[in-house]
Wavefront OBJ file of the C-alpha trace (Angstrom):
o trace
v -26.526 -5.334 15.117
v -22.597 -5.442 14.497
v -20.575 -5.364 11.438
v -16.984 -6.934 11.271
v -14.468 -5.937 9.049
v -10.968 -7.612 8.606
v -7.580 -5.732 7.080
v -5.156 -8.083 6.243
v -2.074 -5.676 6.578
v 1.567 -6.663 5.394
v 2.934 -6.871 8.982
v -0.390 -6.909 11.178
v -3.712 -8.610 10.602
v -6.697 -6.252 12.464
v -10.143 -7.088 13.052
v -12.805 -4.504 13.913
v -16.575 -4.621 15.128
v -18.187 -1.684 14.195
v -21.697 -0.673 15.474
v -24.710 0.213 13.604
v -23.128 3.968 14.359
v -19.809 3.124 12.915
v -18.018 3.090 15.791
v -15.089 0.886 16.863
v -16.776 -1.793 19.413
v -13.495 -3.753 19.377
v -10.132 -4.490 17.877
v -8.052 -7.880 17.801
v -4.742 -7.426 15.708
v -1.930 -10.284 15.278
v 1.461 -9.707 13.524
v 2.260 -11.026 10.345
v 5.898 -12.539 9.416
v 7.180 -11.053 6.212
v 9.716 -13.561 5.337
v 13.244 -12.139 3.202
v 14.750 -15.270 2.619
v 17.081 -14.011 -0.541
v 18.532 -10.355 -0.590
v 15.443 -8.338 -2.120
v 12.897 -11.227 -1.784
v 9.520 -10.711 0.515
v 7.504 -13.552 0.796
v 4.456 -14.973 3.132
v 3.450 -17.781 4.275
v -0.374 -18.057 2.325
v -1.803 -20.681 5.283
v -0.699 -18.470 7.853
v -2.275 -15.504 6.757
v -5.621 -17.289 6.650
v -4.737 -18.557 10.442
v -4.125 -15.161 11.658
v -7.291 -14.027 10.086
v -9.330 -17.049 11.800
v -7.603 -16.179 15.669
v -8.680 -12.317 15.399
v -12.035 -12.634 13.645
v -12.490 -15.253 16.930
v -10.829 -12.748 18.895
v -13.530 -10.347 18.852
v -16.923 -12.724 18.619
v -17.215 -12.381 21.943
v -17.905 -8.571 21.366
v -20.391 -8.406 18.984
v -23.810 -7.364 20.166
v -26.650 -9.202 18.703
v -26.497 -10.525 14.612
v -23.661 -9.671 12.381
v -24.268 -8.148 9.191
v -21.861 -8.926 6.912
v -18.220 -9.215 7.154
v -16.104 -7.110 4.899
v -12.458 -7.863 4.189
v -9.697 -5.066 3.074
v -5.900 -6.305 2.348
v -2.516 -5.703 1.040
v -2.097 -5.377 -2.400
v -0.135 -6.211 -5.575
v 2.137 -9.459 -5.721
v 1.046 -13.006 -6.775
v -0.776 -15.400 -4.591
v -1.223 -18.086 -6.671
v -2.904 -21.498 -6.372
v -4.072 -24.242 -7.782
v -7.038 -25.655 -9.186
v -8.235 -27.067 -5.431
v -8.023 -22.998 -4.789
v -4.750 -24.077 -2.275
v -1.348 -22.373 -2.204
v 1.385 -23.473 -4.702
v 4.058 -21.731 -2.936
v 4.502 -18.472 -0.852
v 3.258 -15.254 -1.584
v 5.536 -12.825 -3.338
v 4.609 -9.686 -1.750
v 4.402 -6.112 -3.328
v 8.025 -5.262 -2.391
v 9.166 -7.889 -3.551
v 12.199 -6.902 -5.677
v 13.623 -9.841 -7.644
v 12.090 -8.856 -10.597
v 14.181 -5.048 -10.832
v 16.035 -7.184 -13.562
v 12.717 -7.466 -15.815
v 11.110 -4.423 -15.263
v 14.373 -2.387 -16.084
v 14.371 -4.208 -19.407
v 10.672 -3.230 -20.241
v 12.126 0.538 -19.226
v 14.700 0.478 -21.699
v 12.448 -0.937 -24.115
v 9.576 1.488 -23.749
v 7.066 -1.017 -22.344
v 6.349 0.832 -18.932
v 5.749 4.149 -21.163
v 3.514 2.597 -23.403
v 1.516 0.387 -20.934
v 1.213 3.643 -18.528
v -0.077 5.711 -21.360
v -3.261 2.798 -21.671
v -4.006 2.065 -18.098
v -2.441 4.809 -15.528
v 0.063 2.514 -13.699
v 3.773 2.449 -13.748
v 5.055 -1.195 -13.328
v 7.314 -1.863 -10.987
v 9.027 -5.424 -9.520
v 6.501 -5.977 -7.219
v 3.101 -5.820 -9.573
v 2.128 -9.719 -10.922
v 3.417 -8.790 -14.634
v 6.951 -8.659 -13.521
v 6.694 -11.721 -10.750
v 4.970 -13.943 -13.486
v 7.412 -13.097 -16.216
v 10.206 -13.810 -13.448
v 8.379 -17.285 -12.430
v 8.482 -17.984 -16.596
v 12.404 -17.589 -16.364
v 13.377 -19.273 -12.854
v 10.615 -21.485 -11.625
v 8.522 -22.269 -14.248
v 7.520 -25.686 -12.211
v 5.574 -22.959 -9.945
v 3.643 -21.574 -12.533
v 2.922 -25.513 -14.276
v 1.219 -26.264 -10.758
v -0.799 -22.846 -10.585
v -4.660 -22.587 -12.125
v -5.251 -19.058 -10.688
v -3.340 -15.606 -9.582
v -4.832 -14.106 -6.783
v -4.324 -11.123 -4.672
v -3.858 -11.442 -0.859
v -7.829 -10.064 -0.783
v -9.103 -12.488 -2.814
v -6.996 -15.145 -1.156
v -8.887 -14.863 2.208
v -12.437 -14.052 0.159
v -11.523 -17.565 -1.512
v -11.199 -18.570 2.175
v -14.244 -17.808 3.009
v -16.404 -18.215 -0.090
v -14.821 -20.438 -2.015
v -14.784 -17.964 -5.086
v -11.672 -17.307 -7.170
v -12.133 -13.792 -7.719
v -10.683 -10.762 -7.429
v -11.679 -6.951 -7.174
v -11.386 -4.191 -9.364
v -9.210 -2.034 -7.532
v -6.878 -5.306 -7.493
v -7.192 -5.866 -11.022
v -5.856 -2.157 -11.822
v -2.454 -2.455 -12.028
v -1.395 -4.331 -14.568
v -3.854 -5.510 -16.762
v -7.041 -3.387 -16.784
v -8.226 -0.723 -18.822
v -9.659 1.683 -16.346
v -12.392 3.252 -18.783
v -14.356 -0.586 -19.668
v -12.558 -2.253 -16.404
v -12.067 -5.321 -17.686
v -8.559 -7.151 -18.976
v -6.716 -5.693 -21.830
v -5.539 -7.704 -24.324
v -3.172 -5.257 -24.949
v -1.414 -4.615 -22.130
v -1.151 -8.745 -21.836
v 0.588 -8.773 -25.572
v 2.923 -5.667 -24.368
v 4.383 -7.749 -21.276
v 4.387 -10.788 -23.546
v 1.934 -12.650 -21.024
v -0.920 -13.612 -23.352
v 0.133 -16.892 -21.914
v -1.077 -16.007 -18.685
v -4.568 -14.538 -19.723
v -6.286 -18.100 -17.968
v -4.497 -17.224 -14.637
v -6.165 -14.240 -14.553
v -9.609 -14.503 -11.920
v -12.915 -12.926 -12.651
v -13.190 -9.212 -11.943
v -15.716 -8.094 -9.521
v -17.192 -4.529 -9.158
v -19.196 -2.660 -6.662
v -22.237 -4.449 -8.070
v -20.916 -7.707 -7.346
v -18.937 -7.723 -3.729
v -21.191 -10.097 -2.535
v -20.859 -13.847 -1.686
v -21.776 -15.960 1.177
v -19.515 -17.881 4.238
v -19.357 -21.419 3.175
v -20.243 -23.815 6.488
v -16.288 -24.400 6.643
v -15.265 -21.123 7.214
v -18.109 -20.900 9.309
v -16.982 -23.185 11.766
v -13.306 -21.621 11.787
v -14.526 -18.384 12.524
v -17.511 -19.078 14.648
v -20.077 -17.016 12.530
v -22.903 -17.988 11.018
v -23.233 -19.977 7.520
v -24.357 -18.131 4.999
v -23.335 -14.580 6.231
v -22.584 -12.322 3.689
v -19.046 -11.750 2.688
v -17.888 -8.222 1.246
v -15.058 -8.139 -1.105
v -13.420 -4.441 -0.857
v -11.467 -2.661 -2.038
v -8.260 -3.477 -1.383
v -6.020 -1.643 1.325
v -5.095 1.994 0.035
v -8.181 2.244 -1.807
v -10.409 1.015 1.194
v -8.353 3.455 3.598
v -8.780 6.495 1.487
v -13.005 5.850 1.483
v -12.272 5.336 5.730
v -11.018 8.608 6.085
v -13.744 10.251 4.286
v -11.765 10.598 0.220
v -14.531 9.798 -1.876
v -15.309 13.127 -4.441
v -13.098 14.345 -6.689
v -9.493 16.261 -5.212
v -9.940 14.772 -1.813
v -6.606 13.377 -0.851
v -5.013 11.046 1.885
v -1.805 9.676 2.989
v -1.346 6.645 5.081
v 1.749 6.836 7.071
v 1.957 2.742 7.735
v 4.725 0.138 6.145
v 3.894 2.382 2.567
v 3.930 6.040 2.711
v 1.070 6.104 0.013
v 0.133 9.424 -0.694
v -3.681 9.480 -2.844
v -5.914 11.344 -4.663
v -9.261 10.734 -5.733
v -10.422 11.581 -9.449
v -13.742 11.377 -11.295
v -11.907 10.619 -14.747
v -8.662 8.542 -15.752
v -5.886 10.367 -16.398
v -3.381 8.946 -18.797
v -1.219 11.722 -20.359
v 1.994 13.688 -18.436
v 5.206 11.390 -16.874
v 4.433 7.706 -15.716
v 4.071 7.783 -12.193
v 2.088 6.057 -9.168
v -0.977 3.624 -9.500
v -4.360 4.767 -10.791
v -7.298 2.333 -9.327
v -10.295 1.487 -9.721
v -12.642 2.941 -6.809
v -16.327 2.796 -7.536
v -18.880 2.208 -9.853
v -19.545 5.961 -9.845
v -16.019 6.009 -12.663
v -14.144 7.856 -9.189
v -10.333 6.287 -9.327
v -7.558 6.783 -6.928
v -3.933 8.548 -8.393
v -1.815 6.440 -5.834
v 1.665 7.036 -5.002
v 2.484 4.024 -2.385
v 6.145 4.366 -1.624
v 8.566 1.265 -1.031
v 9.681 2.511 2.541
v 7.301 3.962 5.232
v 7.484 3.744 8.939
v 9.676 1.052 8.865
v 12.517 4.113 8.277
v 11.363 5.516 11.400
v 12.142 1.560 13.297
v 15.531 1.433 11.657
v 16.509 4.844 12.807
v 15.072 3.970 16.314
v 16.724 1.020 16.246
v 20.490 2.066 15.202
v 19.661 5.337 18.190
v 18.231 2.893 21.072
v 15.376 5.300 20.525
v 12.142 3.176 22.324
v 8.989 3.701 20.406
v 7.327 6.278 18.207
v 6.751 8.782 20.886
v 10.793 8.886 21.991
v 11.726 9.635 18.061
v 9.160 12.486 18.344
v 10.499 13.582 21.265
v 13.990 13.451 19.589
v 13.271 15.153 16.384
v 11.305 18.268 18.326
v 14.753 18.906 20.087
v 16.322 19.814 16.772
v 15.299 23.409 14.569
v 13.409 23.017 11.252
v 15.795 21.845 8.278
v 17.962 19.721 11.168
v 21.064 22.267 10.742
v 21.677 21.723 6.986
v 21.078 17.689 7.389
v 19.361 16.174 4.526
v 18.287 12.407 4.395
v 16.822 10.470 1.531
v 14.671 8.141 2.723
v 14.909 5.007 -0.150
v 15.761 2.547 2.327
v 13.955 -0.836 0.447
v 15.872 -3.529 -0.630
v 13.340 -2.870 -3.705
v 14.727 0.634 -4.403
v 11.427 2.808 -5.131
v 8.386 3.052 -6.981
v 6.802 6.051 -6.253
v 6.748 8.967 -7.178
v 9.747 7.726 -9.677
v 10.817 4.384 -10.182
v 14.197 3.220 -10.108
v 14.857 0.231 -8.364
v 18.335 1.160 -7.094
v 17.536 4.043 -4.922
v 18.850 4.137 -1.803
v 19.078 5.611 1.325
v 21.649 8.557 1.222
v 22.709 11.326 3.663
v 23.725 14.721 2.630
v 25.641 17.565 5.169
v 26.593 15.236 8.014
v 29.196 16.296 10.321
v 30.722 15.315 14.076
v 28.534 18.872 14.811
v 24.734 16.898 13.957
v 23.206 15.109 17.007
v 20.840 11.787 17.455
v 17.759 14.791 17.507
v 19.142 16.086 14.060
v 19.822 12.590 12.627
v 15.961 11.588 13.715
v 14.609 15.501 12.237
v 16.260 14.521 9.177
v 14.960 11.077 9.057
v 11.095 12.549 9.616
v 11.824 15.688 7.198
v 12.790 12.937 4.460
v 10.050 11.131 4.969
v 7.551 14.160 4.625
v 9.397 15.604 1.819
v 8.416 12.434 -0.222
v 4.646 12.557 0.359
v 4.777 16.364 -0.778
v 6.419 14.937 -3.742
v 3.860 12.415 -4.238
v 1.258 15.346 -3.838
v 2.937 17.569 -6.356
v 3.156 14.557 -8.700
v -0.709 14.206 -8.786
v -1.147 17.551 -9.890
v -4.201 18.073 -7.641
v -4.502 21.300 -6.382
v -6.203 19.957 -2.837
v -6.716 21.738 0.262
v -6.306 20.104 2.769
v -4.478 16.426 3.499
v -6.097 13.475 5.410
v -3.384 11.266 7.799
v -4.067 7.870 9.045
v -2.028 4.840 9.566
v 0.366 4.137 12.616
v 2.524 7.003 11.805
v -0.682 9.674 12.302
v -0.735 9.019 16.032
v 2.336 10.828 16.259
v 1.200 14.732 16.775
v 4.572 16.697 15.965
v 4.957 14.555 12.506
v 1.520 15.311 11.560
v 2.138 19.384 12.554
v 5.450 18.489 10.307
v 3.215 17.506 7.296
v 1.003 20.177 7.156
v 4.401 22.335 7.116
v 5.748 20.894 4.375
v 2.746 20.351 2.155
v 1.184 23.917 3.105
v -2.174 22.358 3.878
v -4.217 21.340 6.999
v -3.420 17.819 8.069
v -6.130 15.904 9.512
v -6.454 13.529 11.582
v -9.134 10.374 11.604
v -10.816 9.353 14.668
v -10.789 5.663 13.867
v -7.698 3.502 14.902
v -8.274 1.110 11.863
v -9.207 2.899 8.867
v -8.543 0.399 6.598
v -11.102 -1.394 8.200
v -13.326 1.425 8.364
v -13.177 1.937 4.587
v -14.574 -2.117 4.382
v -17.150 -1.336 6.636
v -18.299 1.276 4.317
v -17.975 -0.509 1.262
v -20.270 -3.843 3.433
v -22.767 -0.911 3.620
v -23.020 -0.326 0.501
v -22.790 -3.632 -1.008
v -25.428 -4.844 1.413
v -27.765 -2.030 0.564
v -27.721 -0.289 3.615
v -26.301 2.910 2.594
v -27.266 4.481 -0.769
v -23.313 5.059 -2.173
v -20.106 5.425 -0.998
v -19.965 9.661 -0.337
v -22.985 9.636 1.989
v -21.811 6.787 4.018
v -18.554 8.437 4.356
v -20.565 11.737 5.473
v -22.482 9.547 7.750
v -19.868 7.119 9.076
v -16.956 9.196 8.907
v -15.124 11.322 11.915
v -12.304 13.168 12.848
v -10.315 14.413 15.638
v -7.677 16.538 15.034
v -6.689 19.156 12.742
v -3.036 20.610 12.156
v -3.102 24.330 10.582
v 0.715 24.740 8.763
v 2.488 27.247 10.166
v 3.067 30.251 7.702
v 6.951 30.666 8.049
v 7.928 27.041 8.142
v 6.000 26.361 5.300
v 8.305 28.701 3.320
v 11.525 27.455 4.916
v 10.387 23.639 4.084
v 9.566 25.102 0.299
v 13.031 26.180 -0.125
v 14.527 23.135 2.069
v 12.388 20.872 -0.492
v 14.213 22.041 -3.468
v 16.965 21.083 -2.027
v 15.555 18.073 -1.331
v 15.311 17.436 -5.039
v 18.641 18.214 -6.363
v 19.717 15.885 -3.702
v 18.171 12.911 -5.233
v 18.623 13.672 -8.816
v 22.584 13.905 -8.166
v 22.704 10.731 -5.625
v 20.503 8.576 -8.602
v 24.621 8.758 -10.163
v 25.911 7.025 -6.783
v 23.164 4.641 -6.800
v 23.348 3.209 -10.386
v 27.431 3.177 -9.546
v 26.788 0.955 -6.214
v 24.276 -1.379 -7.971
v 26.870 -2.226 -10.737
v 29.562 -2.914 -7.799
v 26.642 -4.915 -6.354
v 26.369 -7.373 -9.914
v 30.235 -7.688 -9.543
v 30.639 -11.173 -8.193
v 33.279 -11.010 -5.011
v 36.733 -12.610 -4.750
v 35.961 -16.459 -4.754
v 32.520 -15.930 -6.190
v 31.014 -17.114 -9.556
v 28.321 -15.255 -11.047
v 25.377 -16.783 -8.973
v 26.525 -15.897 -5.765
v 27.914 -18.971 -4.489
v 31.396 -20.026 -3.201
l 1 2 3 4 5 6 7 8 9 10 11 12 13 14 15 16 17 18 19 20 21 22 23 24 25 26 27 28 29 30 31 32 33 34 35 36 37 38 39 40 41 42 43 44 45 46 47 48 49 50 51 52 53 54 55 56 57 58 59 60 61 62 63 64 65 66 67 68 69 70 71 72 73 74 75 76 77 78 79 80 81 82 83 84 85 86 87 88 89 90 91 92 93 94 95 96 97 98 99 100 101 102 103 104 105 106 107 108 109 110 111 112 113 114 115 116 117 118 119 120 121 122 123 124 125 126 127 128 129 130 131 132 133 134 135 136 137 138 139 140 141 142 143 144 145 146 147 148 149 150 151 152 153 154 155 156 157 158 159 160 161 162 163 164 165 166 167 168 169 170 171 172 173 174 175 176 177 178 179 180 181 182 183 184 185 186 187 188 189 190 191 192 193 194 195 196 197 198 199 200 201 202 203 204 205 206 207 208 209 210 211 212 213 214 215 216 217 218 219 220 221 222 223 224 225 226 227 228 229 230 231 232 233 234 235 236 237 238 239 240 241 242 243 244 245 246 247 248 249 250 251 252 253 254 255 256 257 258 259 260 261 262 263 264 265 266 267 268 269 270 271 272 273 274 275 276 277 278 279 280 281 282 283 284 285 286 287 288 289 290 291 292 293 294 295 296 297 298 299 300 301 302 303 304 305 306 307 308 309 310 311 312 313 314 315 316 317 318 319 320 321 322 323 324 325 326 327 328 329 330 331 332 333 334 335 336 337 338 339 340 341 342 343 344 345 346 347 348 349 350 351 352 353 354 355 356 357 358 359 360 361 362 363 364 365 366 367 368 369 370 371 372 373 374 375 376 377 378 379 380 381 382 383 384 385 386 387 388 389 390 391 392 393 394 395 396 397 398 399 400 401 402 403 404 405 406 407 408 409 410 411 412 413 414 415 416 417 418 419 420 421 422 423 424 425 426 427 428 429 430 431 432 433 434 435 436 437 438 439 440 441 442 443 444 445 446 447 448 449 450 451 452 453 454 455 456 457 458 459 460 461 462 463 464 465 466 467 468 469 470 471 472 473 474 475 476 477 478 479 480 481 482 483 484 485 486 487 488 489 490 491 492 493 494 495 496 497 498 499 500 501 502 503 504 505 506
């Protein structure tokens, strides 16, 4: 028998059939267009996500070996899919970094909202989560929201796809509105954001003991599987990706070095004292929840940089950065390059990228070093941040096919780096979760132990490590003095231009 799983990514839709080992049988993946069609605005098209889930799931049914068992879906998170009461899209999705709502959540900052809300459920709002697009929708479009019965996630878009439930999973439901002790919807939280008016938007939460549902004879047909099959609703992507790579007890942590940099740790208890920071999310029924840090930029630093350098691929900007020492001769990059500014493991929504030390004596190989030490620096950041004292880091995502970033990592962080054997572990964490959900597999940790490989292991090396300690104090006072320079260029950014009135427009 096969399993299929689906992870609807931000920029690439995959499809994998696993066998009854666990094993990747096949892989179909199609890109996804993230549409900016306003400065700080990151949109999808809702129809065409489905579509591009249809062509790989049909991709792959010539692969799969006998019956399927279920299929599980994994996706993106955050941001508002919302539709109507036919279930169909009202609009396009506003994706997670999304930034048009900086505006709102800097006003709950100043007014202690994002302090007070962290301090009930664990999450730190920032422009991208539903409270701030909804309140933003309220204010600009509020024809949008008069149209809209239900807010979905992009998970429980496709699972509505397939099912025809409205629903949408715990780990979705997190951040904003849950309380992560009872896991359902907090009144609370609703009244701080001032949404109580959006309480019948909100879907029905589903747990691990409901994941469940069948494929409808529609979808059926558009996939070319069987009516009736059973449909797994998992986690969605971080949380999915850390149970892929094996993070299931308590202190295990994982980064995922795709489109997010999101560095995680796994708890057994919620944790809502200390400095709002990061995401905590629901994981399993077992009260385990993940202390998320998903950054704002990932590997899509590393494409700029290759871009600007005529640098071809992944493996050339290795190549590049190996030709230049540790600490890139006194070159220090910080790597805040969304339109969105950050979110993790600080928000402020006017970060930016900034170089420090550049001179006509630093090289394209420094430049790229620089670039890749940035980018490191910030998921030992996101690791300190947790507070976790863990011992050793799981990698996965595009970025941990790349050997000499992943040696870089465990430099930086002081711990082993390791290395999953799957190619989609997204995926791979859905598969798990369609085992478990389907009864096949007693909980979550012993599939993992079961299911889960790896293939490579990166020891730090002693005397780096203590260079990159210094190097990432450095790091720090970097950032803390350029957050002056960024608040002063976002002003001169609200300044309309000569021949300009205050909306932008000539």
């Amino acid at each position: 028998m096969s399993a299929v799983a689906v992870d609807v990514g931000t920029s690439m839709i995959k499809t994998v059939v696993f066998d009854d080992e666990g094993n990747e049988v096949a892989v179909a993946r199609q890109a996804t267009e993230v549409r900016r069609p306003r400065p700080g605005w990151a949109e999808q098209d809702m129809d065409a996500v489905w579509r591009a889930v249809v062509d790989t799931v049909r991709a792959v049914r010539p692969r799969i070996d006998g019956d399927v068992r279920f299929l599980a879906i994994t996706a993106q998170g955050d941001g508002a899919w919302l539709v109507d009461d036919r279930g169909r899209p009202t609009g396009p999705a506003v994706l997670w970094s999304d930034g048009r709502a900086a505006d709102v959540v800097e006003r709950w900052r100043h007014d202690g909202v994002l302090d007070r809300a962290f301090h009930r459920n664990g999450s730190l709002t920032f422009a991208g989560l539903p409270n701030a697009v909804l309140t933003w929708f309220a204010r600009h479009d509020p024809e949008r929201l008069r149209r809209s019965s239900t807010l979905l996630y992009c998970g429980g878009w496709v699972f509505s796809r397939l099912t025809g439930q409205l629903v949408v999973d715990e780990s979705d439901a997190s951040a904003p509105f849950l309380d992560p002790t009872t896991r359902r919807y907090d009144p609370e939280l609703l009244a701080a954001f001032d949404l109580e008016w959006a309480r019948p938007l909100l879907p029905e939460v589903r747990g691990d003991d409901r994941r469940v549902e069948e494929l409808t004879s529609t979808a059926a047909e558009e996939l070319g599987l069987p009516a009736g099959l059973p449909v797994v609703l998992a986690p969605y992507d971080i949380a999915s990706t850390a149970l892929g790579v094996g993070a299931t007890s308590n202190g295990q942590a994982c980064t995922i070095l795709g489109t997010t940099l999101c560095t995680e740790v796994v708890r057994d208890r919620v944790e809502l004292a200390g400095e709002p920071a990061g995401l905590t999310i629901a994981l399993d029924s077992a009260g385990h929840v993940l202390r998320a840090y998903p950054t704002l930029a990932g590997t899509e630093v590393l494409s700029w940089v290759g871009s600007l350098l005529g640098a071809d691929g992944p493996g050339a900007l290795g190549d590049l950065a190996a030709a230049a020492e540790p600490g890139a001769r006194g070159l220090v990059f910080l790597p805040y390059l969304s339109p969105a500014g950050e979110r993790a493991p600080f928000l402020d929504p006017e970060a930016r990228g900034t170089w420090w030390g550049l001179s006509l004596e630093h090289g394209r190989a420094e430049v790229v070093r620089a670039v890749f030490e940035g980018l490191t620096m910030v998921i030992r950041d996101c690791l300190e941040t947790s507070g976790a004292a863990t011992t050793e880091l799981r990698l996965c995502g595009g970025g941990a096919n790349n050997q000499s970033w992943c040696q870089l990592i465990a430099d930086v962080t002081g711990v082993p780096a390791v290395r999953s054997a799957d190619s989609e572990v997204g995926a791979k964490g859905a598969f798990l979760c369609g085992l478990v959900a389907t009864g096949a597999e007693p909980d979550l940790r012993r599939a993992a132990e079961k299911h889960v490989r790896v293939r490579a292991t990166c020891e730090p090396d002693s005397a780096r490590s203590a260079l990159y300690s210094e190097l990432y104090k450095d790091f720090l006072a970097m950032r803390e003095i350029s957050a002056q320079g960024w608040s002063r260029l976002a002003a001169g950014r609200r300044r309309p231009g000569p021949g300009l009135d205050h909306g932008g427009r000539s």
